[in-house]
C-alpha positions in Angstrom: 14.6 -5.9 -8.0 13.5 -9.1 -6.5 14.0 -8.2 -3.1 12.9 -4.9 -3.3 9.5 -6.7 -4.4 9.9 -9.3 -1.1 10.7 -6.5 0.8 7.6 -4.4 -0.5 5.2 -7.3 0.5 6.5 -7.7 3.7 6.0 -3.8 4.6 2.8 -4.2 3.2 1.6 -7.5 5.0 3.0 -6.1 8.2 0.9 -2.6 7.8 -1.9 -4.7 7.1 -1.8 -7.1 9.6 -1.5 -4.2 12.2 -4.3 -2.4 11.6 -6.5 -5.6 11.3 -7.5 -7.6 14.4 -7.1 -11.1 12.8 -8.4 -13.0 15.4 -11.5 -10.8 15.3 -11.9 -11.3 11.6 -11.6 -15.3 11.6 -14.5 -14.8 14.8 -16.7 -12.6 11.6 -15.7 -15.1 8.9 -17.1 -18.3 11.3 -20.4 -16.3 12.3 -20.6 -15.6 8.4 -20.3 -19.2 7.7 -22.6 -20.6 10.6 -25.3 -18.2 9.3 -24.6 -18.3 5.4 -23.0 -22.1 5.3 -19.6 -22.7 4.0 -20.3 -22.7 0.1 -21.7 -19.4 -0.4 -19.2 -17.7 1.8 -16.7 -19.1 -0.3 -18.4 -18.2 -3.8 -18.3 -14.7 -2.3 -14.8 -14.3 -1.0 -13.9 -16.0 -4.9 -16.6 -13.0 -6.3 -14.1 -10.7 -4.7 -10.8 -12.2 -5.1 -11.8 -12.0 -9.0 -13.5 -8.5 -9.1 -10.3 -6.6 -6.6 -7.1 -8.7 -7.5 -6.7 -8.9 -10.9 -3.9 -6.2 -11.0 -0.6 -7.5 -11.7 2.3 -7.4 -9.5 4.3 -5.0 -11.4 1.4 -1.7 -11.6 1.1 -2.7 -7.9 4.5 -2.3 -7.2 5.0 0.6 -9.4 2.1 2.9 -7.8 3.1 1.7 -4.2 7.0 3.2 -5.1 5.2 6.3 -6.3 3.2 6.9 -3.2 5.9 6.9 -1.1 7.9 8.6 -3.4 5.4 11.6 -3.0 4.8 11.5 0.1 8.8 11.9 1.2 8.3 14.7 -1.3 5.6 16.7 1.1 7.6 16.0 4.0 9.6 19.5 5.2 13.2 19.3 5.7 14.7 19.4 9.6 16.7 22.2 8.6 14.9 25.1 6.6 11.3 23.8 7.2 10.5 23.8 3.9 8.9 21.1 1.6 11.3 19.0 0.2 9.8 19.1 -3.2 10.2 23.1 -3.0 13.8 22.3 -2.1 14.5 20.4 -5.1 12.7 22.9 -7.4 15.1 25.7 -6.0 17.6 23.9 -6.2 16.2 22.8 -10.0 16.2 26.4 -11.5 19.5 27.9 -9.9 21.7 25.1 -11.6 19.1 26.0 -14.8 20.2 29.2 -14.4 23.5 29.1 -13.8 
């Protein structure tokens, strides 16, 4: 469980760090500061660590798993070009039935 957590936080710290130009951010953060000062920058990034983050780990974790869970669902198999989901509901009722 542990690592699947590490290895959760790295997939998402990579994903994140890819679709945000860091060096462009810290370059938005020091015109903030020159314009704002440094206290009241830093009172507003604490206003938001406080407002967005207080979620623990474990919901976090749980919803991430789920989202990709459902999304490999909606994918469509190589094979029959179906949805997987639909596959495992066929495949569901005829052992029901049977």
């Amino acid at each position: 469980m542990e690592q699947t957590r590490k290895d959760f936080f790295r997939e998402k710290t990579s994903a994140w760090n890819a679709t945000v130009d860091l060096i462009e951010l810290r370059q938005t953060e020091q015109k903030l500061m020159k314009h704002m000062g440094k206290e009241p920058l830093e009172a507003f990034q604490q206003m938001l660590l406080r407002q967005f983050l207080p979620c623990p780990l474990a919901p976090l974790f749980s919803q991430g798993i789920l989202v990709e869970l459902t999304k490999r669902f909606f994918t469509r198999d190589l094979e029959t070009d179906q949805e997987v989901f639909r596959l495992y509901l066929n495949q569901f009722f005829i052992e029901k039935s049977s």
